[in-house]
PAGU-938666 format. One record per residue (C-alpha): residue in one letter; y, z, x. Coordinates in Angstrom, 3 decimals, m for minus. Layout:
<recs>
+--------+----------+----------+----------+
: residu :        v :        w :        u :
+--------+----------+----------+----------+
:      A :        Y :        Z :        X :
...
+--------+----------+----------+----------+
</recs>
This chain:
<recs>
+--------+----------+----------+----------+
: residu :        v :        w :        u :
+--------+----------+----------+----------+
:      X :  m15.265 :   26.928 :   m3.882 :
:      X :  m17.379 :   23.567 :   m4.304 :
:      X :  m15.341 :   20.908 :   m4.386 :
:      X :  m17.257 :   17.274 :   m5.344 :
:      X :  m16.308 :   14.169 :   m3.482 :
:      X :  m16.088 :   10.585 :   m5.437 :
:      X :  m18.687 :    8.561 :   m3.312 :
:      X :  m17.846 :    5.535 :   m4.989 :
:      X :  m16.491 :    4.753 :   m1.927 :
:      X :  m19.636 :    4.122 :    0.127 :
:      X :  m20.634 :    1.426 :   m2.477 :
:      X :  m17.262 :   m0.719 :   m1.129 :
:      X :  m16.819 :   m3.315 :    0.857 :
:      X :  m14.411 :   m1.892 :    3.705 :
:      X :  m10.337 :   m1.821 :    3.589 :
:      X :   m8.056 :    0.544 :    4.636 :
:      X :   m8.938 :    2.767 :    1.684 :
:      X :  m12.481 :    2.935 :    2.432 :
:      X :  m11.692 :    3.284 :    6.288 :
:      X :   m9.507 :    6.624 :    4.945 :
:      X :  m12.453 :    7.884 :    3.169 :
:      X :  m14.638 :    7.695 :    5.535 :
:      X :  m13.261 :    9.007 :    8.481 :
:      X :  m11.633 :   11.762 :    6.153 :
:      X :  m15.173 :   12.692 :    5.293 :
:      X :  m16.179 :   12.617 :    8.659 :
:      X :  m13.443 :   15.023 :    9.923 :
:      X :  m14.448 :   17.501 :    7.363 :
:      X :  m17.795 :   17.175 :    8.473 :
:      X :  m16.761 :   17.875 :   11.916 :
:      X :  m14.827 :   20.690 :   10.896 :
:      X :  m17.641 :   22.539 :    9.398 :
:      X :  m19.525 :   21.559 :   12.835 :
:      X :  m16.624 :   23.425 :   14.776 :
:      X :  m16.859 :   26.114 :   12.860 :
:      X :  m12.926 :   25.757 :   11.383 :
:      X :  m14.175 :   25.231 :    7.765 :
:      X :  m16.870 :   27.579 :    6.248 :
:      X :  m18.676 :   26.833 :    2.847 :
:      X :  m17.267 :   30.391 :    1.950 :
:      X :  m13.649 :   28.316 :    2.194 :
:      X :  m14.599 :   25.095 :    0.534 :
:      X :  m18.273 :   24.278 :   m0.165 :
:      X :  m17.882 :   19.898 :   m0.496 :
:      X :  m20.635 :   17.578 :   m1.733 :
:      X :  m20.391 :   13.527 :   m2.309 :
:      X :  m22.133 :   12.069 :   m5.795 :
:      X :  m22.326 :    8.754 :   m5.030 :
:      X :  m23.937 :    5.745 :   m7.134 :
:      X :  m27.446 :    4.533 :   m6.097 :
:      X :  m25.996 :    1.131 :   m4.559 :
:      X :  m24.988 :    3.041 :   m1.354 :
:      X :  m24.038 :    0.577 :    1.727 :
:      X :  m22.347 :    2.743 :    4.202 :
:      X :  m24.717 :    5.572 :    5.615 :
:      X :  m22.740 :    7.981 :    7.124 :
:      X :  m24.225 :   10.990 :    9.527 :
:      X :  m22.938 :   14.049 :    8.375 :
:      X :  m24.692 :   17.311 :    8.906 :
:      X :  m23.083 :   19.708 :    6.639 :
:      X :  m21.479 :   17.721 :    3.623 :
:      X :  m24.770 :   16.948 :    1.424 :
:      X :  m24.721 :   13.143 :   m0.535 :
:      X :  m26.324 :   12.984 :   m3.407 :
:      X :  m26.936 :    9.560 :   m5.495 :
:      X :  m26.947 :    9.700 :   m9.357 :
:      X :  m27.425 :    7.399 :  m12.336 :
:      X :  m27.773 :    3.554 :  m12.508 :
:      X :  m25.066 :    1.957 :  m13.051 :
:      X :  m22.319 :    0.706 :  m10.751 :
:      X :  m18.506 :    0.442 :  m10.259 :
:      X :  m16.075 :    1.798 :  m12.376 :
:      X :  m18.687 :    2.128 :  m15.142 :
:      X :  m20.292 :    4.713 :  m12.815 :
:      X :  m17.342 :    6.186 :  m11.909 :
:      X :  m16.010 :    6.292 :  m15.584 :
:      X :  m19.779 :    7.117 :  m17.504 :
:      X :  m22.140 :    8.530 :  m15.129 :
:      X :  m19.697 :   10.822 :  m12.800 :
:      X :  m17.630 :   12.959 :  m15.458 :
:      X :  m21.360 :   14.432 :  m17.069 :
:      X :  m22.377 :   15.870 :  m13.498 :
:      X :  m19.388 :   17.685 :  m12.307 :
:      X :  m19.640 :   20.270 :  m14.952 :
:      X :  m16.591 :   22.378 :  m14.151 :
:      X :  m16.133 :   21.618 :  m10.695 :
:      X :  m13.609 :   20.110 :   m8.366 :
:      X :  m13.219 :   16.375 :   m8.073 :
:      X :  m11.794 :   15.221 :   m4.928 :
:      X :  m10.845 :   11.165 :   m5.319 :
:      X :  m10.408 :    9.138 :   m1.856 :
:      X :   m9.940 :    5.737 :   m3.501 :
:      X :   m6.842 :    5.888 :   m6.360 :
:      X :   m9.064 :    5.989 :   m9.244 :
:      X :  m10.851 :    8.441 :  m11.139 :
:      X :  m13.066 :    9.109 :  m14.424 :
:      X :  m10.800 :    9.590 :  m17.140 :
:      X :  m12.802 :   12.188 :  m19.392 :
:      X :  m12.239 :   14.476 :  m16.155 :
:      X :   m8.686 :   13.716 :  m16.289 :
:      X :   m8.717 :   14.652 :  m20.190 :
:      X :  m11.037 :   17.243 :  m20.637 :
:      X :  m11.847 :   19.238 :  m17.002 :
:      X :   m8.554 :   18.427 :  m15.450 :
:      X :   m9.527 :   19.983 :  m11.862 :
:      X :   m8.817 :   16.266 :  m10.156 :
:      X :   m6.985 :   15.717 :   m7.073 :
:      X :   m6.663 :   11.805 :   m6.028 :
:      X :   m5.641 :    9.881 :   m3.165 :
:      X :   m3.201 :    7.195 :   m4.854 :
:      X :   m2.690 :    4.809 :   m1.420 :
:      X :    0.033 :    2.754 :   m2.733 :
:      X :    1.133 :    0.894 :   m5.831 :
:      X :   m0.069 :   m2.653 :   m4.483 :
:      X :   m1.224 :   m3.875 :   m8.032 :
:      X :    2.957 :   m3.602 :   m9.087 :
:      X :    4.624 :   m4.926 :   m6.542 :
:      X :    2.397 :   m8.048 :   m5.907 :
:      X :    0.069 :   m8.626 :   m9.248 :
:      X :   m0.390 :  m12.295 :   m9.295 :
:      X :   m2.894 :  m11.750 :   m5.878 :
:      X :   m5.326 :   m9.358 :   m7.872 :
:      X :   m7.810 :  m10.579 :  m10.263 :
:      X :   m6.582 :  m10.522 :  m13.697 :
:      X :   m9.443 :   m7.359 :  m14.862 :
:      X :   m8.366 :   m5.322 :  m11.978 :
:      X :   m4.837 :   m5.343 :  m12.196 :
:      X :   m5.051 :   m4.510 :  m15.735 :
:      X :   m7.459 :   m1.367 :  m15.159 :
:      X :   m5.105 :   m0.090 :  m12.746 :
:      X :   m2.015 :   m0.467 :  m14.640 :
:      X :   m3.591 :    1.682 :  m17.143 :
:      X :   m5.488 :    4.179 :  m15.064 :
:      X :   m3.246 :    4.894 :  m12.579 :
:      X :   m0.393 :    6.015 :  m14.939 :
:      X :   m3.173 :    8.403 :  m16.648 :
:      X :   m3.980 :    9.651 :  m12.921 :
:      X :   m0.260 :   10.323 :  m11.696 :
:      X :    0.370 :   12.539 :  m14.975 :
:      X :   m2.839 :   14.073 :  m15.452 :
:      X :   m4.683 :   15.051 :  m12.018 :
:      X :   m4.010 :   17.862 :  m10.795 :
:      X :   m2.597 :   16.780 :   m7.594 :
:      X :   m2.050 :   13.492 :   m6.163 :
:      X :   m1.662 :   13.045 :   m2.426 :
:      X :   m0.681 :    9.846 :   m0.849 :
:      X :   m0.125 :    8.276 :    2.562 :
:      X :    3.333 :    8.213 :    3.829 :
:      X :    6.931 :    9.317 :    2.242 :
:      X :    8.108 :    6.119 :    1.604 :
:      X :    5.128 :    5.748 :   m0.643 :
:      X :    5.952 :    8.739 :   m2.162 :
:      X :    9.223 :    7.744 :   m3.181 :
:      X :    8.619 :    4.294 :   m4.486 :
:      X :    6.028 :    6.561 :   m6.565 :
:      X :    7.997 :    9.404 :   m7.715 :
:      X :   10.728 :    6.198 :   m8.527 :
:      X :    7.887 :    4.617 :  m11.025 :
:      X :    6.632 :    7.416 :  m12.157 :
:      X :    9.589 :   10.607 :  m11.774 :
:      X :    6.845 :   12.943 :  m13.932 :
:      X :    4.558 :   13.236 :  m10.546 :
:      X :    7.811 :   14.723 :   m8.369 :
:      X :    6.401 :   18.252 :   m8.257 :
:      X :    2.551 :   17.830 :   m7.238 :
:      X :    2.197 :   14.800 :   m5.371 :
:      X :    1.989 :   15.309 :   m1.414 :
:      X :    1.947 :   13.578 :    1.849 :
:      X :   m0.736 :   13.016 :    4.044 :
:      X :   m0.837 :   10.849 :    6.831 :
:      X :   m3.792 :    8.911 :    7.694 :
:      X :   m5.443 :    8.647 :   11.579 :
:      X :   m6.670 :    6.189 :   13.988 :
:      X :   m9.643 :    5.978 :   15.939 :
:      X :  m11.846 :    8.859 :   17.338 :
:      X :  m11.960 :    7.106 :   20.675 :
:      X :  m13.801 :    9.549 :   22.664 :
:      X :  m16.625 :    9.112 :   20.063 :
:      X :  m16.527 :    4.845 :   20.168 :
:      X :  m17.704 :    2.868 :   22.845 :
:      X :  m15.870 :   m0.487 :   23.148 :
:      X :  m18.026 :   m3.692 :   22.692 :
:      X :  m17.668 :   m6.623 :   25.570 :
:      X :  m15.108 :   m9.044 :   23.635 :
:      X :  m14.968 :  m12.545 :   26.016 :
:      X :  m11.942 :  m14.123 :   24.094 :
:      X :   m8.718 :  m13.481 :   26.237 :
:      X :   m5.056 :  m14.677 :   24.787 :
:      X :   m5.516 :  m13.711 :   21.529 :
:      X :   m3.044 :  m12.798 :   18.798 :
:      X :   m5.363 :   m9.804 :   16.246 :
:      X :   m4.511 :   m9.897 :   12.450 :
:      X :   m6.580 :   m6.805 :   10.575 :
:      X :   m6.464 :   m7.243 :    6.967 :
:      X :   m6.970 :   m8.644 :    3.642 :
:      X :   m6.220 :  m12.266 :    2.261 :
:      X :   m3.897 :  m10.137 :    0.025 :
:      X :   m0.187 :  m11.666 :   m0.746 :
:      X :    1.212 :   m8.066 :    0.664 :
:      X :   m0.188 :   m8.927 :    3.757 :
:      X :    1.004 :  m11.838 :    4.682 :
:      X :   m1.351 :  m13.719 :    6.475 :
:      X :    0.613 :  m16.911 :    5.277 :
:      X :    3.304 :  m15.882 :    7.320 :
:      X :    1.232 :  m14.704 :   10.590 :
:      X :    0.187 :  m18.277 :   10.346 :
:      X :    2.907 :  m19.810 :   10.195 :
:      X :    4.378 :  m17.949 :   13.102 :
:      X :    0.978 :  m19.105 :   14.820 :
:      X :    1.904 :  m22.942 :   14.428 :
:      X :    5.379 :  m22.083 :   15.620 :
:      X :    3.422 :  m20.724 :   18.630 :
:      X :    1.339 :  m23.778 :   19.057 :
:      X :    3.975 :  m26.128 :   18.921 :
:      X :    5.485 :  m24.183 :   21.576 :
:      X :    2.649 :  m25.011 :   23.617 :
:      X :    1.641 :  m21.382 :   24.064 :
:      X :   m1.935 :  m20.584 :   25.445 :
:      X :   m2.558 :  m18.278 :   22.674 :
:      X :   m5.173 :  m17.906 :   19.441 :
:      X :   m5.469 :  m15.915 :   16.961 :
:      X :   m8.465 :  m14.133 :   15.684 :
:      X :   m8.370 :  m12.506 :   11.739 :
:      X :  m10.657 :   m9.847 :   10.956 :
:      X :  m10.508 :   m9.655 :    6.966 :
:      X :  m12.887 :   m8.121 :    4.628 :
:      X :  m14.081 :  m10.052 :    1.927 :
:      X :  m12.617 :   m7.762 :   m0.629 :
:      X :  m14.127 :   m8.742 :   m4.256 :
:      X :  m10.470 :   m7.889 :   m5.818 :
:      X :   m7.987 :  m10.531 :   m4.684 :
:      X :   m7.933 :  m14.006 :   m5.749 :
:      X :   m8.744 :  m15.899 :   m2.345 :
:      X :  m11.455 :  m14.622 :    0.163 :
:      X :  m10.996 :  m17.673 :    2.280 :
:      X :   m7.746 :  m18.689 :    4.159 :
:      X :   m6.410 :  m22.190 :    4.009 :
:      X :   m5.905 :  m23.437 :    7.333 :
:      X :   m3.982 :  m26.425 :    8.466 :
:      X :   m5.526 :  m28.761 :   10.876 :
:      X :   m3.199 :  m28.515 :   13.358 :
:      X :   m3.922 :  m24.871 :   14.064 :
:      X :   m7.994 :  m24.684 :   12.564 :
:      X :   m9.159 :  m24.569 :   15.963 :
:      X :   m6.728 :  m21.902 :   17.490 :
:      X :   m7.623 :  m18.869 :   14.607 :
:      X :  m11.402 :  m17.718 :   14.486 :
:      X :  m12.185 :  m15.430 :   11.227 :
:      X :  m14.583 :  m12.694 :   11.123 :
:      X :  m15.617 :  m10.617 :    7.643 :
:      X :  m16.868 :   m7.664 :    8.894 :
:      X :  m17.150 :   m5.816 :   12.329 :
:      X :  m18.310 :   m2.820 :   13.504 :
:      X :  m16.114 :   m0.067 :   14.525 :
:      X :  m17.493 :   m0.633 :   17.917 :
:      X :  m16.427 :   m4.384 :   17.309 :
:      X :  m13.201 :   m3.952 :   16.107 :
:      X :  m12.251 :   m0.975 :   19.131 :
:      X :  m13.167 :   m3.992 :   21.510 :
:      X :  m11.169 :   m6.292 :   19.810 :
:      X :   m8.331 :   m4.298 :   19.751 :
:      X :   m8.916 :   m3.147 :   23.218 :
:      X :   m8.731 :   m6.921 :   24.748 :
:      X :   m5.855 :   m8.595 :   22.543 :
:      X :   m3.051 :   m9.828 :   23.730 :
:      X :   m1.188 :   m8.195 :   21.049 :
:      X :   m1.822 :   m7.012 :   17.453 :
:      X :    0.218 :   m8.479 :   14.502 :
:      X :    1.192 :   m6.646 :   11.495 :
:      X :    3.467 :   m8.916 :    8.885 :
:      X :    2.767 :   m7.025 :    6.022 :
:      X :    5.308 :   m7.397 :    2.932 :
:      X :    3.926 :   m4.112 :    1.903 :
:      X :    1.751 :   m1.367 :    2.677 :
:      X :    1.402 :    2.502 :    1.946 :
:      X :    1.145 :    3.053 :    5.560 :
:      X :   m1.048 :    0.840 :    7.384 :
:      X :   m4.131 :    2.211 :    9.552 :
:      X :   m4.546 :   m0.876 :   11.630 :
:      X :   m1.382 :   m0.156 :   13.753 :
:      X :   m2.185 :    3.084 :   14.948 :
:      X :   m5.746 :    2.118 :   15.735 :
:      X :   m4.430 :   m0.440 :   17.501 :
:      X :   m2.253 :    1.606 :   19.838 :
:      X :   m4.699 :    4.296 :   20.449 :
:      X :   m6.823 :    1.631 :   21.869 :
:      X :   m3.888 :    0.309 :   24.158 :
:      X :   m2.951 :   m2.520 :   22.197 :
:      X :    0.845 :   m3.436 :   21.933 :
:      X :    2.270 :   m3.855 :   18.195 :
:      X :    4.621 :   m5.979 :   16.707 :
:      X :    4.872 :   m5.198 :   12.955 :
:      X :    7.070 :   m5.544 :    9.821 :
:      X :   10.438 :   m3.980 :    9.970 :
:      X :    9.048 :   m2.047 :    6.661 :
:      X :   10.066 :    1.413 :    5.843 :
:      X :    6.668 :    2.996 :    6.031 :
:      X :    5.753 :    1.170 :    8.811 :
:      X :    8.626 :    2.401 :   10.642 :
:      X :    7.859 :    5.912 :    9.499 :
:      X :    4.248 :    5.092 :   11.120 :
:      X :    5.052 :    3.476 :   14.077 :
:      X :    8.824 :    4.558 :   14.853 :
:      X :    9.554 :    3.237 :   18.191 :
:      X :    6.328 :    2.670 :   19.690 :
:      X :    6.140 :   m1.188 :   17.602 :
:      X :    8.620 :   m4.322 :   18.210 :
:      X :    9.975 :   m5.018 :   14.384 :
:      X :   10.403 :   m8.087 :   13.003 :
:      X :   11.406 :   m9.902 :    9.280 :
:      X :    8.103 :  m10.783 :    7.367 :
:      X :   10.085 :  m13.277 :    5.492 :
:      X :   10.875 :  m15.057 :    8.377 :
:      X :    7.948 :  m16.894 :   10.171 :
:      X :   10.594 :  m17.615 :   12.789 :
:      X :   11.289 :  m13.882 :   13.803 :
:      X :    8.007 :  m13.385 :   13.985 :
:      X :    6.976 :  m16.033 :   16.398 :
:      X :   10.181 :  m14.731 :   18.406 :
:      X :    8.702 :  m11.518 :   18.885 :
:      X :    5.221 :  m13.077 :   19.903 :
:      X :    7.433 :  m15.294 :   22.605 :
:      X :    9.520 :  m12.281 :   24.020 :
:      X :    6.115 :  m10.282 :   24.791 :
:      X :    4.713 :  m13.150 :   26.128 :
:      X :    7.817 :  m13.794 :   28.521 :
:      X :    8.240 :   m9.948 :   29.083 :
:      X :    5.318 :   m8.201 :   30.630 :
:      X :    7.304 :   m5.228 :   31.140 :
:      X :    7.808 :   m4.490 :   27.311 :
:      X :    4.776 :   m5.223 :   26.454 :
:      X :    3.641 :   m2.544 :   29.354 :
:      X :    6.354 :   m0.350 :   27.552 :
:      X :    4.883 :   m0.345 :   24.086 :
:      X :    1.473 :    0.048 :   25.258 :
:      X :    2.756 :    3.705 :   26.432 :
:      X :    4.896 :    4.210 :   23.636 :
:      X :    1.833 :    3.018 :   21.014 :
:      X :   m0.880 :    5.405 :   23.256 :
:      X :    1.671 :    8.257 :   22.798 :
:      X :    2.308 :    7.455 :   19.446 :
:      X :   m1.352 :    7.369 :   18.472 :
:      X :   m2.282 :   10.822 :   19.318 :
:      X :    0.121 :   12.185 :   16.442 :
:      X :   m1.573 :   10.831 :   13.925 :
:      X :   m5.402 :   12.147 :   14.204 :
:      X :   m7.772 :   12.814 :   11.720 :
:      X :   m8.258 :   15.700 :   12.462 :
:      X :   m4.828 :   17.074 :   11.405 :
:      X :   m5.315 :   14.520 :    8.520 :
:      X :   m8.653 :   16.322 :    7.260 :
:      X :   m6.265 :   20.032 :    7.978 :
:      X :   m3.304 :   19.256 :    6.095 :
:      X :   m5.497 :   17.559 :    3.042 :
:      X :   m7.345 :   21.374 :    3.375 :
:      X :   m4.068 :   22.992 :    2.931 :
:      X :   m3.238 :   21.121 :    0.229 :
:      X :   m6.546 :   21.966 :   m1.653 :
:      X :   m5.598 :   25.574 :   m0.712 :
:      X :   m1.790 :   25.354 :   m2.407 :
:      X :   m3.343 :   23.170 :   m5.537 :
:      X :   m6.478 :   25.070 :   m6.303 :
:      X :   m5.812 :   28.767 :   m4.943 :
:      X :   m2.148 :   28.269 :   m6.061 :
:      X :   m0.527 :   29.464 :   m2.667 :
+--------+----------+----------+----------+
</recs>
């Protein structure tokens, strides 16, 4: 059975929907190179647009690039007219909308309902696009699979129609055996991974930072955030007071951001919202203690292997920072817990129970 993949997403800048994608991709890949997955099973190939940034290595899942334009007008114009009548497998919550009409053999990774629950940080286009595709998507594709069951639920709640094919699949971490840490020389450091994005709540992260400061703390704070084209700011404003204690980076390596994991003091998570949340997990695979939102998905990711605190509440939130600090011993205590924790969510069994589900959708079993 050939199944096509939407490449779109190796035209993206990277967040944690393009980090799914690839690395989903890549487990397939593997899986064919194991000899688990046959092209007698499912035979997969990626159309992707001709602006291709990310190069992946794959030795058994072909990429092809097609027409000349870009975006969504490649995804909505050019796609749809070379599928034919096969499979379309979505990573990145959209999809072409003549499939969805007229071919109907779609299956799309919706990662959360972001562009509802906090509009005012998307650009005004994009949050109308989604509010009308992603309605189309949940009632027409063929399946929908998303990232963790409290997703599902605030889903099926929006949209009760989608209750009987949408499934659950969570997402991985890092394939540490395959990464080599780089040498990071900062020491002390707080790690925020994320977008500029009102969900996230980098606001509050800094605020708990000049909490820390005023404390007199020894400790910084370094912000990995993509410069994601869809939310309003790309740039965070920083107060003067704490401008010299947070250091920004835009894009990393995977290499990078395993080493940056790997040497932090601890890895903070304040996010307001999220379908699940790869950072976290990445972070404890790579022996990094978490503190994180007390968040139903992110308690469903990280159960007990995080410290929780209110992301409404810069104050709880520097708390936490202050009890690790004082408390080697717990910190010591979630590192196990988060290493343990890690190995349960591979992606390997991500890329295995997304197979299944192609098996139950398509083969009807």
């Amino acid at each position: 059975m050939e199944i096509v993949i939407n490449g779109r997403f190796l035209t993206q800048k990277i967040t944690g929907v393009q980090r799914y994608a690839q690395w989903l991709v890549k487990e397939l890949d593997q899986l064919y190179e194991k000899g688990e997955l046959t092209k007698n099973r499912f035979h997969f190939k990626i159309l992707a647009p001709k602006n291709v940034i990310h190069h992946l290595e794959l030795k058994h899942i072909p990429i092809k690039k097609i027409g000349f334009l870009k975006g969504h007008f490649w995804e909505q114009l050019v796609l749809p007219f070379y599928l034919k009548n096969r499979i379309l497998f979505c990573l990145g919550n959209t999809a072409p909308l003549l499939t969805l009409f007229f071919n109907k053999k779609v299956i799309v990774t919706v990662h959360d309902l972001g562009f509802k629950y906090f509009p005012q940080n998307y650009r005004f286009l994009f949050r109308t696009f989604y509010s009308i595709i992603i309605p189309l998507i949940l009632r027409y594709a063929w399946a929908i699979i998303t990232v963790s069951q409290s997703e599902k639920k605030k889903i099926i709640k929006k949209y009760h129609f989608v209750k009987e094919k949408i499934f659950v699949i969570p997402q991985g971490g890092f394939r540490n055996e395959e990464l080599k840490a780089l040498d990071i020389k900062e020491k002390n450091y707080l790690l925020y991974v994320g977008s500029l994005s009102k969900k996230k709540n980098f606001d509050g992260f800094l605020s708990a930072l000049e909490i820390i400061v005023k404390k007199k703390l020894p400790l910084k704070a370094i912000a990995i955030i993509p410069q994601a084209d869809v939310f309003e700011k790309v740039s965070p404003d920083l107060k003067p007071e704490i401008k010299e204690r947070v250091k920004i980076i835009h894009q990393v390596s995977d290499e990078e951001l395993f080493g940056y994991y790997k040497n932090a003091f601890l890895f903070v998570f304040p996010s307001f919202h999220e379908g699940a949340g790869i950072p976290p997990i990445e972070a404890m695979g790579c022996g990094c203690p978490v503190i994180c939102s007390d968040i139903p998905s992110l308690r469903e990711r990280c159960g007990e292997a995080a410290l929780y605190f209110n992301p409404y509440s810069p104050e709880d939130i520097a708390q936490k920072i202050i009890l690790l600090w004082e408390n080697e011993e717990l910190r010591k205590s979630l590192i196990e817990k988060g290493l343990k924790r890690a190995k349960i969510f591979s992606w390997e069994n991500t890329a295995k129970a997304t197979l299944k589900v192609l098996e139950k959708v398509i083969y009807k079993k």
